[in-house]
N, C-alpha and C positions, 0 to 999 in steps of 0.2 A: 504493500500500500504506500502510496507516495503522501508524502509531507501534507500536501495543500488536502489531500482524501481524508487525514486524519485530525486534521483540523476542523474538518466537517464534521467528524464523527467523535469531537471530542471540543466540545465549544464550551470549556471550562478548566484551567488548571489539575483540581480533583478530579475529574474525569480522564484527565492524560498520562497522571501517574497511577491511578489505579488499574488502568489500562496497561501500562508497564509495565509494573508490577507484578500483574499475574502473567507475563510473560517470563519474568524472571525464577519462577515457581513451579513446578513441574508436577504438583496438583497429589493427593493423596497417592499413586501410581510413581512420581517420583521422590514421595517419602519412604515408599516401603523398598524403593530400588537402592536410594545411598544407605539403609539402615541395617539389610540383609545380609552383604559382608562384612561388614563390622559384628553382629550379632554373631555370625558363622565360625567371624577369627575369634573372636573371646570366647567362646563356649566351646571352640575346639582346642585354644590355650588351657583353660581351667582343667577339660578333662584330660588330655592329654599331655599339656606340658613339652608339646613338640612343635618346635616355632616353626621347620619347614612344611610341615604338615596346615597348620595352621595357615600359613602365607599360601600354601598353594590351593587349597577350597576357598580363601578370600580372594584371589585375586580372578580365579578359576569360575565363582559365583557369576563374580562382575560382566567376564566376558560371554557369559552364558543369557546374561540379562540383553547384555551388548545384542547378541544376534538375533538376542528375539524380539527386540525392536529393529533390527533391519529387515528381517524374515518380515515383518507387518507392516516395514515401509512410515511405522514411525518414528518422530526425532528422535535422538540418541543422544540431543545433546546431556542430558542432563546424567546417562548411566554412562561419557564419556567423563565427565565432570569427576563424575565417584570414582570410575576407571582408574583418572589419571591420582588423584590422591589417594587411593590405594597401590596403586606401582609405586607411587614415593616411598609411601608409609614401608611397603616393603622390601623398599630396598634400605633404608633404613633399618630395618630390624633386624635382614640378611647380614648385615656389613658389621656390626655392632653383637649379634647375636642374642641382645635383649630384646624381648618381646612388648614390652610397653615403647620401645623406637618407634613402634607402627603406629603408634597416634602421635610423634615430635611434628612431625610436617603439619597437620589438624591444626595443631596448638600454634605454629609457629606463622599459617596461614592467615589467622583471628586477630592473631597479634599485628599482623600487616594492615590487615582490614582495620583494625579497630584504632590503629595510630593515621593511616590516609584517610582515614575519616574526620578524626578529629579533627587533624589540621587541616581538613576544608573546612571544615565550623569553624573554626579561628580565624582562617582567612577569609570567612565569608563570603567561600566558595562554595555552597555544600552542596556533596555529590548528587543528592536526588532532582536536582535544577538540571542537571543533565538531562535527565528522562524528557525536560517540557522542553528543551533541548532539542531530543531526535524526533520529537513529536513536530514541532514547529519550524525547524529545519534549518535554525538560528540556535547554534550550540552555546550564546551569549547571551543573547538578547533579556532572556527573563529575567537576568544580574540587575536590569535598571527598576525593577519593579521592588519595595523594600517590603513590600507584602508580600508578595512569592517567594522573593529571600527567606521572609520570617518561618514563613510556610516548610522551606526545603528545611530550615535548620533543624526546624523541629522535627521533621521525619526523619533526616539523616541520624539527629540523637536516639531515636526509634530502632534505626535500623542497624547501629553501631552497638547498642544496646546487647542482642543477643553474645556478638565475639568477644564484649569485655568480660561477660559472665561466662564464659568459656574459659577463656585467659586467668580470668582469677581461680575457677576454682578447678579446672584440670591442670594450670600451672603447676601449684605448690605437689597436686599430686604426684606427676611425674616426676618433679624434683627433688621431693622427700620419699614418696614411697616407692616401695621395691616389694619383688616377689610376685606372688598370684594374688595379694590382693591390690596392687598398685594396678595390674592388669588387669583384672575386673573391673575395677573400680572406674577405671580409664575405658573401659567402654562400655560402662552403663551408664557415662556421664558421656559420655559422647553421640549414645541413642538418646538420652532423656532429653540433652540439650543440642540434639543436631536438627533435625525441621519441625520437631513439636514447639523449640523456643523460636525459631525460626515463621512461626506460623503464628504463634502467640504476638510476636512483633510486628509482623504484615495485620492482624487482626486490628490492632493499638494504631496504626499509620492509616488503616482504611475509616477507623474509630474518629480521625480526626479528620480525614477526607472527608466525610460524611455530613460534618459541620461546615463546610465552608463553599462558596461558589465563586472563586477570581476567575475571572473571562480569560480567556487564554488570546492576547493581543498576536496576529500576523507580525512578521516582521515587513516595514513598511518598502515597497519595491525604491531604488534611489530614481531620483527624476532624470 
């Protein structure tokens, strides 16, 4: 759909990022796809205690999911996504031979997000103003508007929300605990808080979309 189409189909701010939004989302179907190999690696850690075993049903899961969205000719982005954070994760845990490595990359991902976040909110760039962005086909323009700024900031604090609660509390785990219960532990908190917090956030951002109607201004053609 081209710029000027979705303008048409989106003649309000809130309407263009919630419209995003659930693009970026991959709907109950891509909850249970990033959560399957992480549930398959930790529960075949706890019982077995065999990290290649373990590494080769999670990774094994993923590309099985892989095909069967190709086999039905739908997107793949989102079991590409898990794909690739699970190849990290295991080679990580390969190289190392500790099996809580396989969630370092997770942790170290949130950390990334949750720092490029913030300092768009500082600079007053924040990142969900891109969305009205590709929507309107002026990756700038919405920045003049101090009401849609206030709008992105607030969502962005939303949507950065979920990785610090990540970052805080699987940090200290992996870095204090060890054994099978640091590995458990590391991925019951990695299903609990991977798209259920994830969903809870998008729920809180549409929460506030729902209050509010800024006209989504074209950007003005030069004379």
């Amino acid at each position: 759909m081209s710029a000027e189409a979705e303008e048409v189909a989106h003649d309000t701010v809130e309407a263009a990022v919630r419209a995003q939004l659930a693009k970026a989302f991959g709907g109950v179907r891509g909850i249970i796809e990033a959560a399957v190999p992480t549930i398959a690696f930790t529960l075949s850690w706890i019982s077995s205690e065999d990290l290649k075993l373990s590494l080769i049903i999670s990774v094994t899961l993923s590309v099985l999911l892989l095909l069967v969205r190709i086999i039905q000719r739908s997107t793949p982005q989102f079991v590409i996504n898990s794909l690739i954070g699970i190849a990290i994760g295991a080679f990580f845990a390969s190289r190392t031979g500790d099996a809580k490595d396989y969630f370092l990359p997770g942790i170290l991902w949130n950390a990334a997000y949750m720092v490029g976040m913030l300092i768009s909110v500082v600079a007053r760039w924040p990142v969900v103003g891109f969305l009205i962005g590709s929507v309107t086909g002026d990756p700038t323009a919405w920045h003049k508007d101090p009401g849609i700024v206030r709008l992105c900031t607030r969502l962005t604090w939303l949507l950065m929300l979920p990785c610090a609660v990540r970052v805080a509390v699987q940090g200290p785990v992996y870095l204090f605990g060890g054994g099978d219960e640091a590995v458990a532990a590391l991925g019951f908190a990695k299903i609990v808080m991977g798209w259920p917090l994830q969903v809870a956030a998008l729920g809180a951002m549409l929460w506030v979309l729902g209050r509010g109607r800024t006209p989504i201004k074209p950007p003005v053609a030069p004379a």
